[in-house]
C-alpha positions as CSV (number, residue, x, y, z in Angstrom):
1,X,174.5,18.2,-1.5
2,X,178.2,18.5,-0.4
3,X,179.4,21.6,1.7
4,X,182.2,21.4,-0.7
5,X,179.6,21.9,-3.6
6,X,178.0,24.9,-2.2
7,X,181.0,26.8,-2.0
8,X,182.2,26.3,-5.2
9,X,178.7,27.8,-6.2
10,X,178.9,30.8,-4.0
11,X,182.9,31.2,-4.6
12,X,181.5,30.9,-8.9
13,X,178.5,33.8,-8.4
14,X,180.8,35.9,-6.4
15,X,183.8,36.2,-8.8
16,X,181.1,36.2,-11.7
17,X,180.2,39.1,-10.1
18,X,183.5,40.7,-9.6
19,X,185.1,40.0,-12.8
20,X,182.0,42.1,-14.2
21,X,182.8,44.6,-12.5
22,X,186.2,44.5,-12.9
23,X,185.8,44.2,-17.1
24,X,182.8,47.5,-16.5
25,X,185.9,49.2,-14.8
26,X,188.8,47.9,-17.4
27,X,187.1,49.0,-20.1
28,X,185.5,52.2,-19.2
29,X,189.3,53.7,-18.4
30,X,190.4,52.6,-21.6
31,X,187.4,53.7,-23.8
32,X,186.4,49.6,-24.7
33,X,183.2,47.4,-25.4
34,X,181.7,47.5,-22.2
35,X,179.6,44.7,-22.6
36,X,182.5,42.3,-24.3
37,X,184.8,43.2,-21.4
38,X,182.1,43.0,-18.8
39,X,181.1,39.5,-20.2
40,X,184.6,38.0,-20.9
41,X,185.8,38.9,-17.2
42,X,182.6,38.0,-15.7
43,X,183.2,34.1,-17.2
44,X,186.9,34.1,-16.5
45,X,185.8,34.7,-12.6
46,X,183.0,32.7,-12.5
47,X,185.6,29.6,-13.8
48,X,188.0,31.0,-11.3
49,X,185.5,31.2,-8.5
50,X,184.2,27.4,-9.4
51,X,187.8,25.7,-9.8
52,X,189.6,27.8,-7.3
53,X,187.5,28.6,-4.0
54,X,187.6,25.4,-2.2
55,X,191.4,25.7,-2.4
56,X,191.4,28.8,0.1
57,X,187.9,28.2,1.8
58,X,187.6,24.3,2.8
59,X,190.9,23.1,2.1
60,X,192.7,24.9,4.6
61,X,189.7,24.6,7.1
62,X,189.6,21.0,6.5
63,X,193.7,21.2,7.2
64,X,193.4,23.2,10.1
65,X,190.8,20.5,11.3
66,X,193.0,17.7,11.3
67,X,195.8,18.9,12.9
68,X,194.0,20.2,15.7
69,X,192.6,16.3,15.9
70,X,196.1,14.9,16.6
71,X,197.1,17.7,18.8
72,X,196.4,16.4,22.9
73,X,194.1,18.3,25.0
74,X,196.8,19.3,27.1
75,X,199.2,20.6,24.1
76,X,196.2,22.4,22.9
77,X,195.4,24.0,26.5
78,X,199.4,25.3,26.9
79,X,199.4,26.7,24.0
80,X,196.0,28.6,24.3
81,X,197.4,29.5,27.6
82,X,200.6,30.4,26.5
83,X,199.3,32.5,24.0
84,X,196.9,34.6,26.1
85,X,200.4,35.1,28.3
86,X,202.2,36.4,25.0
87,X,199.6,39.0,24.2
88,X,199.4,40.1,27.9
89,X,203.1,40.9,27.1
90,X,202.8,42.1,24.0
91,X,200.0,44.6,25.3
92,X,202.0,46.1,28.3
93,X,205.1,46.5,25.8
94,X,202.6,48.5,23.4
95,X,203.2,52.1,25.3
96,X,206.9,52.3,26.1
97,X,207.5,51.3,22.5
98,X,205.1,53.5,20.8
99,X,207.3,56.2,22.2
100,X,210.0,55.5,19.9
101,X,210.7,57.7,17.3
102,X,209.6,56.6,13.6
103,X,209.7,54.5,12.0
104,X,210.3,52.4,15.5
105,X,207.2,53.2,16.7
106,X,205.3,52.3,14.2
107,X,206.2,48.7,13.6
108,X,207.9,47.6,16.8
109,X,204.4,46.6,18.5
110,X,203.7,44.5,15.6
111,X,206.6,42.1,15.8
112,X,206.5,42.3,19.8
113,X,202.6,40.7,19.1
114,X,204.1,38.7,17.1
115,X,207.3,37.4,19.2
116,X,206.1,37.3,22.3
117,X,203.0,35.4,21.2
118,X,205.4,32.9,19.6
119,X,207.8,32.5,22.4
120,X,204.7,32.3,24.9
121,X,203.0,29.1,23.2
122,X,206.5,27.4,22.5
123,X,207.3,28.0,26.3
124,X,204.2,26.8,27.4
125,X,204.0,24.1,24.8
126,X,207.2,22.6,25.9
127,X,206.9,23.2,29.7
128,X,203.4,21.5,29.6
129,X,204.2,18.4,31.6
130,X,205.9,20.9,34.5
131,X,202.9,23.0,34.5
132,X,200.0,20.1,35.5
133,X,202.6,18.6,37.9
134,X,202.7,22.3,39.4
135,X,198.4,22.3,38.8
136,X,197.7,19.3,40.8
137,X,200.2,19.2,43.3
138,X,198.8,22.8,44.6
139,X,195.5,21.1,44.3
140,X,196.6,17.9,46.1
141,X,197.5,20.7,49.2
142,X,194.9,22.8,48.3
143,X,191.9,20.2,50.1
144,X,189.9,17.5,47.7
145,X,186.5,15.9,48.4
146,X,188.6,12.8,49.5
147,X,192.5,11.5,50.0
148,X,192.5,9.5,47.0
149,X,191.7,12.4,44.4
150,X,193.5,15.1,46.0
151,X,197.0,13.7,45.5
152,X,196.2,12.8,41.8
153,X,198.1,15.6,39.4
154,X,196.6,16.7,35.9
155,X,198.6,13.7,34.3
156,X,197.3,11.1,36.5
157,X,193.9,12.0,35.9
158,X,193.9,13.0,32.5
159,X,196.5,9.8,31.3
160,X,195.4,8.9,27.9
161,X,196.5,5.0,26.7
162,X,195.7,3.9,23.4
163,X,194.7,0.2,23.2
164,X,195.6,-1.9,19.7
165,X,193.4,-4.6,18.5
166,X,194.8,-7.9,20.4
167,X,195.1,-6.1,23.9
168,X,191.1,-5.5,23.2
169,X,190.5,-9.4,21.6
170,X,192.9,-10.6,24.4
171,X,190.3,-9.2,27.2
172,X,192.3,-9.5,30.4
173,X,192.0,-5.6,29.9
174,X,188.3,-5.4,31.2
175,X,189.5,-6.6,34.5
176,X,192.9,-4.4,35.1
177,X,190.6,-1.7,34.3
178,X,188.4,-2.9,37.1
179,X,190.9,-3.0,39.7
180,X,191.8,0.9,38.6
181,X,195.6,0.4,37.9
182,X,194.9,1.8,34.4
183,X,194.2,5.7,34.8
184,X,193.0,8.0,32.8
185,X,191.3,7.0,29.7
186,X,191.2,4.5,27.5
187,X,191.4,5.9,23.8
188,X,190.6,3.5,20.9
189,X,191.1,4.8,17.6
190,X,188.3,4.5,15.1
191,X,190.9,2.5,12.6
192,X,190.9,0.1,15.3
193,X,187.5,-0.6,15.9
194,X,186.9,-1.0,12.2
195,X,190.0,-3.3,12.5
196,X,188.2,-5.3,14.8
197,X,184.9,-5.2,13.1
198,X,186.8,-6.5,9.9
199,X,187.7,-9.6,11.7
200,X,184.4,-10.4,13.5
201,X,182.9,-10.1,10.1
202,X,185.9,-12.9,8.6
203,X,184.7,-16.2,7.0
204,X,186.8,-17.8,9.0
205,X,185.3,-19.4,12.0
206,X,187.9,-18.7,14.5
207,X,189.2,-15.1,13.6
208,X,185.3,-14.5,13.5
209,X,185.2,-15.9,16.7
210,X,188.2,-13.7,18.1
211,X,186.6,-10.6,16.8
212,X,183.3,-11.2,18.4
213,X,185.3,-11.6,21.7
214,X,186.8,-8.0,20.8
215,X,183.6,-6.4,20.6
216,X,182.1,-7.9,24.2
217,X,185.2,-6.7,26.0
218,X,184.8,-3.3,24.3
219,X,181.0,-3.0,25.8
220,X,182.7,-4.6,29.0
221,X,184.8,-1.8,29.2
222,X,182.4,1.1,28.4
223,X,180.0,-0.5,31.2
224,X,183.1,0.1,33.6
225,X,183.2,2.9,35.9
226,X,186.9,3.0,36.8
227,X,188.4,3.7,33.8
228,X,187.0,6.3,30.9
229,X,186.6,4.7,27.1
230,X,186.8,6.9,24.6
231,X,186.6,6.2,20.7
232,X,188.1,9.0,18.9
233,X,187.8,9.4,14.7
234,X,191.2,10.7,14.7
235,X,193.7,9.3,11.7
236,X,196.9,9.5,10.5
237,X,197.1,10.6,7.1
238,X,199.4,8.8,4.7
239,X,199.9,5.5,6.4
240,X,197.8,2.2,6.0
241,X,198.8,-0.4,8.5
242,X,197.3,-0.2,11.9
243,X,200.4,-1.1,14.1
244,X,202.2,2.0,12.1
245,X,199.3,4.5,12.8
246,X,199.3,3.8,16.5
247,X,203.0,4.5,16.8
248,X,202.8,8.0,14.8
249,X,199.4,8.7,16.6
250,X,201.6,7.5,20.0
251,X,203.9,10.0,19.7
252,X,201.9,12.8,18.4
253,X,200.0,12.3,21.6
254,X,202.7,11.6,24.0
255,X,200.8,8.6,25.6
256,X,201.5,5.0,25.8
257,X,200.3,2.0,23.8
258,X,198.4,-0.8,25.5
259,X,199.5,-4.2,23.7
260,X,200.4,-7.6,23.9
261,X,201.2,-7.7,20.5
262,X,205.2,-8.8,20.4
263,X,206.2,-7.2,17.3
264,X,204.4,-4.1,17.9
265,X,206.3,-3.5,20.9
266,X,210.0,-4.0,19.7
267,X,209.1,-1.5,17.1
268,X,207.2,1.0,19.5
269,X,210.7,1.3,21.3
270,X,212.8,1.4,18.6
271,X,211.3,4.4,18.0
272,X,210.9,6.3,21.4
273,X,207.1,4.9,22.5
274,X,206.2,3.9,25.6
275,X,204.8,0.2,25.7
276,X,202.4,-1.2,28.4
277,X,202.5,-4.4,27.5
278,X,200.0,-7.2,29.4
279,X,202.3,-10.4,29.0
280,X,204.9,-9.0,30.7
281,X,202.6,-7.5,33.6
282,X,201.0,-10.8,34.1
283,X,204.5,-12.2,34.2
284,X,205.9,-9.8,36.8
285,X,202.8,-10.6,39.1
286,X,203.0,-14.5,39.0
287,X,203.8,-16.0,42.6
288,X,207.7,-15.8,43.5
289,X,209.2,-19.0,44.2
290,X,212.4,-19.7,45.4
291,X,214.9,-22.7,44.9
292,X,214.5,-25.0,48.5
293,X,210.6,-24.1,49.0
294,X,207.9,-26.6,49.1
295,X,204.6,-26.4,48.0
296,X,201.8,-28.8,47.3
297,X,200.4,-29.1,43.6
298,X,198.3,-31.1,41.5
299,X,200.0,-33.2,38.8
300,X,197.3,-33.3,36.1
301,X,199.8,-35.0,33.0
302,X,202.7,-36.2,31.6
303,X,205.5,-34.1,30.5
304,X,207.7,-33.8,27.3
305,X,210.5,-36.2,29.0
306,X,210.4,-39.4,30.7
307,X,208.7,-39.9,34.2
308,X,208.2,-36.4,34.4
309,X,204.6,-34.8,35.6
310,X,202.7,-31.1,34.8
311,X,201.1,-29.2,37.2
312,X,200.1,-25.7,37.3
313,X,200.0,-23.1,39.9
314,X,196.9,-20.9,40.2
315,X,198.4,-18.0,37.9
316,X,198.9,-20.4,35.5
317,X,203.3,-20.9,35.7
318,X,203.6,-24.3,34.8
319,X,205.6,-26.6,37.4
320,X,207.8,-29.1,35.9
321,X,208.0,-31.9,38.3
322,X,210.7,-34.9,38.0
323,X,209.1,-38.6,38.1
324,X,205.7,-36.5,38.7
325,X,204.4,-39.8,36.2
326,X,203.9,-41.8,39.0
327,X,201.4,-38.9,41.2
328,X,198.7,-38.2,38.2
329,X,195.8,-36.7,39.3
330,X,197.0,-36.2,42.4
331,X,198.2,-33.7,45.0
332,X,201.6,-33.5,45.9
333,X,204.1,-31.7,48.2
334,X,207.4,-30.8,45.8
335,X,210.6,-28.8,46.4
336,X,211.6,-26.7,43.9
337,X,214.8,-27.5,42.3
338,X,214.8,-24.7,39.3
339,X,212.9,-21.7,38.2
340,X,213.4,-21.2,34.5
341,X,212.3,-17.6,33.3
342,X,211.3,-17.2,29.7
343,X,210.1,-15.1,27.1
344,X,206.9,-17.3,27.2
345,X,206.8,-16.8,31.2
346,X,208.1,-18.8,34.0
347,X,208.4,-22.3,34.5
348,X,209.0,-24.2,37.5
349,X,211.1,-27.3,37.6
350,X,210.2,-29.4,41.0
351,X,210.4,-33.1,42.5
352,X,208.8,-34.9,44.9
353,X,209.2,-34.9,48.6
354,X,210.2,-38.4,49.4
């Protein structure tokens, strides 16, 4: 039995009850059949109560419900905070303007409730990002348990990063998170995971496969104690693609997305989201090489043109290396000539030291 159910009952007695009532008072005034009046009413209220009373009992409560869900913790905690300041206002306002004459007095402390209470949570909604900076920094100076907390602010520590569906399937995230560059936690909507539960439950072998993958670097990363997991049942009404919903839900949040997904990121910043995106971190951290070094490689195959060899460096850049052909399976000392930089990544164009 639905809560939804029982209310309509209730909301169906109750009205029943008051249009009797109502139709024992209507027609007693007006010298009437009691008992038609009293009957008729008492029907009309009870199909009144029954159609009407989820409309202002659940309806709004359910309303109320979600948009608290998509509102941040911190958002929520300003504006709590900024009300209570409002009202503090309001209430020392209360005496000097009740001593206004009437009709002043009368109404003035109602709208100062009202506008200070307004101005307080816009104020503190708005300044929110200020206000933790100001939080931690007095509790970096303050004295922590150790260096490393003490100097974290209320951002830092509280960071919330929503991960998409490849960036989980991809699984290089299980070990940033280990190393602790990813604070704060890691928040995976539920549309994702059932995303991801979609395609480890494909017919095809390989998606299957992929999805399977998802779901072991998901337990990898709850088993890990540097970085929080959350999985949150918050939604975004309206919309049906995934990628869409984690860029509304990214800025309703104010918190990044954690991707690798290409298209997903062009559109994220066309439209004012911040991207963390994994391709371009493991680019940015490959070894630095510079035209004129030497280094010694392995030549493991042939390349696309003639005489050319393919090595690869231990992050992976691939190093192009002119007649490499003739040193396969070997190691060999080369001088970089060219370092190519892609979209792909970096590749490495070297010859042979004679």
């Amino acid at each position: 039995m639905s809560s939804e159910f029982v209310i309509r009952v209730v909301g169906m007695f109750v009205f029943f009850i008051l249009g009797g009532y109502w139709g024992w008072w209507f027609a007693g005034d007006n010298n009437l059949p009691v008992t038609s009046y009293m009957l008729g009413i008492s029907m009309v209220g009870a199909l009144f109560g029954l159609v009407m009373t989820p409309l202002f009992t659940i309806r709004p409560m359910r309303g109320i419900r979600a948009l608290l869900s998509q509102v941040s913790a911190e958002t929520l905690f300003s504006g709590i905070v900024g009300l209570m300041v409002g009202l503090v206002v309001a209430a020392l306002l209360t005496f000097p303007l009740s001593m206004l004459p009437s009709p002043f007095r009368d109404v003035m402390p109602f709208f100062a409730v009202l506008l200070f209470s307004y101005f307080g949570v816009a104020i503190f909604v708005m300044r929110q990002g200020d206000m933790f900076n100001v939080l931690g920094s007095l509790n970096g100076r303050g004295g922590s348990e150790s260096a490393s907390a003490g100097g974290a602010s209320w951002n830092q520590s509280s960071r919330t990063i929503l991960l998409d569906t490849s960036v989980i399937i991809d699984g290089r995230v299980a070990d940033i998170a280990k190393t602790g560059f990813l604070p704060g936690t890691l928040l995976i909507p539920r549309f994702v995971l059932n995303e991801l539960q979609y395609i480890a439950d494909s017919a095809d072998s390989l998606r299957r496969q992929r999805g399977r993958r998802g779901m072991e670097v998901l337990s990898e990363l709850q088993k890990t104690s540097a970085v929080t997991v959350r999985i949150s049942d918050i939604d975004v009404e309206g919309v049906r693609e995934v990628d869409d919903k984690l860029v509304i839900l990214a800025r309703q949040l104010k918190c990044p997305i954690l991707t690798n997904d290409y298209n997903l990121n062009r559109v994220a910043e066309l439209q004012g989201v911040v991207i963390l995106n994994i391709n371009e971190l493991a680019n940015s951290v490959k070894s630095v090489v510079l035209p004129g070094e030497t280094f010694n490689i392995h030549i493991i195959q042939e390349g696309k043109e003639p005489n050319q060899g393919v090595g690869y460096m231990e992050d992976g850049t691939m190093v192009v290396v002119e007649n490499g052909n003739r040193h396969l399976s070997s190691h060999k000392n080369v001088t970089v000539t060219k370092v190519l930089q892609t979209a792909a990544g970096r590749m490495i164009f070297a010859r042979p030291e004679d």
